[in-house]
C-alpha positions as CSV (number, residue, x, y, z in Angstrom):
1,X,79.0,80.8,91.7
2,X,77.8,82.1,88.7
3,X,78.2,80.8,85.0
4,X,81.1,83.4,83.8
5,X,83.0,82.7,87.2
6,X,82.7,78.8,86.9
7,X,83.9,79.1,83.3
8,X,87.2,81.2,84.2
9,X,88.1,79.5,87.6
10,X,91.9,78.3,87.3
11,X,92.6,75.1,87.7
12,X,92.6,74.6,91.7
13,X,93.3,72.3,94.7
14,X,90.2,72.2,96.8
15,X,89.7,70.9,100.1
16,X,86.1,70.2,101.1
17,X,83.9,68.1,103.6
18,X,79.9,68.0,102.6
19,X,79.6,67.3,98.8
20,X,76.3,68.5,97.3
21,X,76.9,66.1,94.5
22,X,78.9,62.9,94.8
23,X,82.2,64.6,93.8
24,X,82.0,67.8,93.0
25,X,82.9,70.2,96.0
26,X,79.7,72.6,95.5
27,X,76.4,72.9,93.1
28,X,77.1,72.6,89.3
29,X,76.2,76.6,87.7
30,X,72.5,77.1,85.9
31,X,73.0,75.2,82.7
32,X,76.3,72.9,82.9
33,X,75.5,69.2,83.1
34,X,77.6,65.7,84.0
35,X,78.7,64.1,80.9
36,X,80.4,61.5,82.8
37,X,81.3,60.3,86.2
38,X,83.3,57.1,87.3
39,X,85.8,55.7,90.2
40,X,89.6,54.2,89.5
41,X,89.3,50.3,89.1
42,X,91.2,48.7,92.0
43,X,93.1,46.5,89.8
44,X,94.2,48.6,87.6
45,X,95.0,51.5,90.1
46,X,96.6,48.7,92.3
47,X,99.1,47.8,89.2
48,X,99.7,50.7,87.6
49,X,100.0,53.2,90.4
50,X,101.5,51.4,93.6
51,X,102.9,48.6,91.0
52,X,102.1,45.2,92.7
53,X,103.0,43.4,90.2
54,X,106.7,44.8,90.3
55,X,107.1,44.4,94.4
56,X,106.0,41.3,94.6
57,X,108.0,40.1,91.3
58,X,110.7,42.3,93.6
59,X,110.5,39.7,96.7
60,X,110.2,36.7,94.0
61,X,113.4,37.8,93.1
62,X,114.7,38.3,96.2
63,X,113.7,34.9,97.8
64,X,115.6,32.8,94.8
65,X,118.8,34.3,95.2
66,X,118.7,33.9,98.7
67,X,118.0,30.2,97.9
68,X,120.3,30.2,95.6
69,X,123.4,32.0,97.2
70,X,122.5,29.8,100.6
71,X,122.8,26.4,98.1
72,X,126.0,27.9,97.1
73,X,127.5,28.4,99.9
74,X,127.1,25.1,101.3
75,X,123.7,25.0,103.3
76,X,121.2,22.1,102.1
77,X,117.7,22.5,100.8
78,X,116.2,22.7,104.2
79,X,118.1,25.4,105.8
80,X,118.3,27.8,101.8
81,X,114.4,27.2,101.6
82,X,113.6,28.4,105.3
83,X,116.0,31.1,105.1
84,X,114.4,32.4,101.6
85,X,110.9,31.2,103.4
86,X,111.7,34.3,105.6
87,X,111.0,36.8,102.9
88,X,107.2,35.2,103.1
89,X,106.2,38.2,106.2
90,X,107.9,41.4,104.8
91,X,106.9,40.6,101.5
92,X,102.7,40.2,102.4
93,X,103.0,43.2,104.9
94,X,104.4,45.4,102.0
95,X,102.0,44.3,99.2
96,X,99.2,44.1,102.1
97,X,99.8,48.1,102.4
98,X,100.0,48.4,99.1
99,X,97.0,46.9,98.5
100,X,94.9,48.5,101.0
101,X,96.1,52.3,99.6
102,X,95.1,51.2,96.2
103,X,91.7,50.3,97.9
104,X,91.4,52.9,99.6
105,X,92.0,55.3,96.6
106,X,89.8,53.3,94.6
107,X,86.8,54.0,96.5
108,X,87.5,57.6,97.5
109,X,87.9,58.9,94.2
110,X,85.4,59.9,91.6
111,X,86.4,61.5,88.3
112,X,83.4,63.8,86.8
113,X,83.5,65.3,83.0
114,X,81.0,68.0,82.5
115,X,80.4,69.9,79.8
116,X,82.9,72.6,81.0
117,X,85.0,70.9,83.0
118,X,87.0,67.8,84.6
119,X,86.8,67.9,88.2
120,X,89.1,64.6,90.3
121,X,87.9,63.8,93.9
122,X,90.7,62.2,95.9
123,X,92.5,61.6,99.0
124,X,91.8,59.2,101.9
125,X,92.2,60.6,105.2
126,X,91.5,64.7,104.0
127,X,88.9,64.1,100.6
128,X,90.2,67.1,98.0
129,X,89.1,67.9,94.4
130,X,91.0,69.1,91.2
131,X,89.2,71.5,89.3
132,X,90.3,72.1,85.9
133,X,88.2,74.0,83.9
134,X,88.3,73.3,79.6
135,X,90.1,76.5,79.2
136,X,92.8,75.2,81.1
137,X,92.7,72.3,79.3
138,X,95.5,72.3,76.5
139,X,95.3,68.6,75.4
140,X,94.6,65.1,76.6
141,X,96.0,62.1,75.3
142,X,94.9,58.5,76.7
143,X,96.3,54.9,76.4
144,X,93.8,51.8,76.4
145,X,95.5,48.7,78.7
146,X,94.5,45.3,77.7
147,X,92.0,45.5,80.5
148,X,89.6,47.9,78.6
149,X,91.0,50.7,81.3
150,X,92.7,53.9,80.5
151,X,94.9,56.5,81.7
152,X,93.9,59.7,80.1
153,X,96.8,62.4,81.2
154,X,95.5,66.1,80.8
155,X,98.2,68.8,79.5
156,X,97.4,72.2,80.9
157,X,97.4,75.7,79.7
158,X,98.7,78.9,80.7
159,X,100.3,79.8,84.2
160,X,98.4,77.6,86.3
161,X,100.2,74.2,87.7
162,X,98.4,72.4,90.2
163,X,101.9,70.7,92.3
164,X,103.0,66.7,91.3
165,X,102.4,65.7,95.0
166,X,99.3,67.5,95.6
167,X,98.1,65.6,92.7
168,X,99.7,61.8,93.0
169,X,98.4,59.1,92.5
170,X,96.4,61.0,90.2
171,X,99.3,62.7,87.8
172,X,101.3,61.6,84.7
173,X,104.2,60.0,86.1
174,X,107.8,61.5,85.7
175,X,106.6,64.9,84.6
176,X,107.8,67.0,87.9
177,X,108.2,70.4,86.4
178,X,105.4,70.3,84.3
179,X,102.6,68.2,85.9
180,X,99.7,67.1,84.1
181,X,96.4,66.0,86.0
182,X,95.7,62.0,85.2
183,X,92.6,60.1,85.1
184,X,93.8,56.9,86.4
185,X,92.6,53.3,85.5
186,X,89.1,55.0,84.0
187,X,86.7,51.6,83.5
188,X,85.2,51.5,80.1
189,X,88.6,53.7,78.8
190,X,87.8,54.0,75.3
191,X,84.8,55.6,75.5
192,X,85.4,58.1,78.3
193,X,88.4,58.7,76.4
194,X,85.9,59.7,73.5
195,X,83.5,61.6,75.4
196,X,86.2,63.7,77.0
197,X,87.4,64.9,73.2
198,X,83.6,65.6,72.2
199,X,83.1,67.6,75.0
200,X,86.6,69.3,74.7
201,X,86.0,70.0,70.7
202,X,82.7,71.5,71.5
203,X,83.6,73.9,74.4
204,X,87.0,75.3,72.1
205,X,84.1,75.7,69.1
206,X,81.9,77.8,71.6
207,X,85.0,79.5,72.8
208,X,86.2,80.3,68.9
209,X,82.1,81.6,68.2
210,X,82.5,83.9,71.2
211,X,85.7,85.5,70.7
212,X,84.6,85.9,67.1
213,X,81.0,87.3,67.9
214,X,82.9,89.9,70.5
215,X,85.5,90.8,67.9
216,X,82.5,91.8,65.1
217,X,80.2,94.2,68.2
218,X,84.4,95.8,68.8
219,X,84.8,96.5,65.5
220,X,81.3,97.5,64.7
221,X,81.5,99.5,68.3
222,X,84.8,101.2,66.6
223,X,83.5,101.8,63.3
224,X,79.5,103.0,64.6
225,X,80.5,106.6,65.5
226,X,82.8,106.8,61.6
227,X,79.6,105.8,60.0
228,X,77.3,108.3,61.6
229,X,79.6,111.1,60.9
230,X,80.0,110.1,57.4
């Protein structure tokens, strides 16, 4: 692919087997270069994305009002506690799955920031990869978690939407009609989160040169012939 074609590629669902480079789908063009590449941190992931925490806080719930509503209604100690004890196997089988698809997603994933690009590989059973090229890029924001991790959602440009489900886990929750690509507990946050602005600051500096270097040859293209007559 060449340099121009890499540059302008929309941002893009890609399914792929063989990886040339551990997460990227295909060679990297003549001159652009990995800034950065990381995995999800299963914790993290596991929390913020399948939300442990919540379903087993869910079934802690759930077991003490069994206990309790089983006290109130006359049955002793022995018989509430066993009947709330019940809870025990569809609450581990639940946060058991859980668990695993966080794992699982946690080791299949690699997030890569080049110099012209973020690229997300994903997906357990059939691997895919995210594309999105700067230019696509309209903003990213990012939030820090006590843990040092961060989420660092990515706003896109122009007509190009990549769908929410193609994208989950990876994607800013709750924004269906206008999805927006998500690196998801990224270790070592802060600083990603500061790479990923250097290396979007520079590529919209380089874009502003360009355009401005190919606005003065039009106008000296337009005003050439004027001057040769004159």
């Amino acid at each position: 692919m060449s340099e121009r074609a890499a540059r302008r590629r929309p941002a893009a669902v890609l399914e792929h087997g063989a990886e040339p480079i551990p997460g990227l789908p295909e060679p990297l063009p003549p001159g652009e270069r990995i800034l950065w590449q990381g995995r999800p941190v299963f914790a993290s992931l596991a929390r913020r994305a399948f939300h442990l925490r919540a379903v087993a806080g869910y079934f802690v719930l759930l077991a003490l009002w069994k206990l309790v509503t089983g006290l109130y209604d006359g049955a002793g100690w022995a018989a509430a506690g066993l009947d709330a004890f019940g809870l025990v196997v569809p609450a581990g089988l639940a946060i058991g799955v859980l668990a695993l698809l966080a794992l699982a997603y946690a080791r299949s994933t690699i997030f890569t920031i080049t110099d012209r690009r973020v690229v997300i590989r994903f997906g357990v059973a059939l691997p895919m990869a995210v594309n999105l090229p700067f230019r696509q890029i309209a903003g990213a924001a990012v939030g820090v978690f006590r843990d040092g991790t961060a989420d660092l959602p990515l706003t896109l440009a122009g007509p190009d939407r990549v769908a929410w489900l193609h994208l989950w886990p990876f994607v800013r929750p709750w924004r269906l009609r206008h999805p927006e690509p998500m690196l998801r507990a990224v270790p070592n946050g802060a600083e990603v989160a500061r790479i990923l602005r250097t290396a979007l600051e520079q590529a919209a500096a380089a874009r502003t040169a360009e355009a401005s270097a190919e606005g003065r040859e039009a106008a000296a293209a337009r005003t050439g012939p004027l001057a040769a007559a004159a």
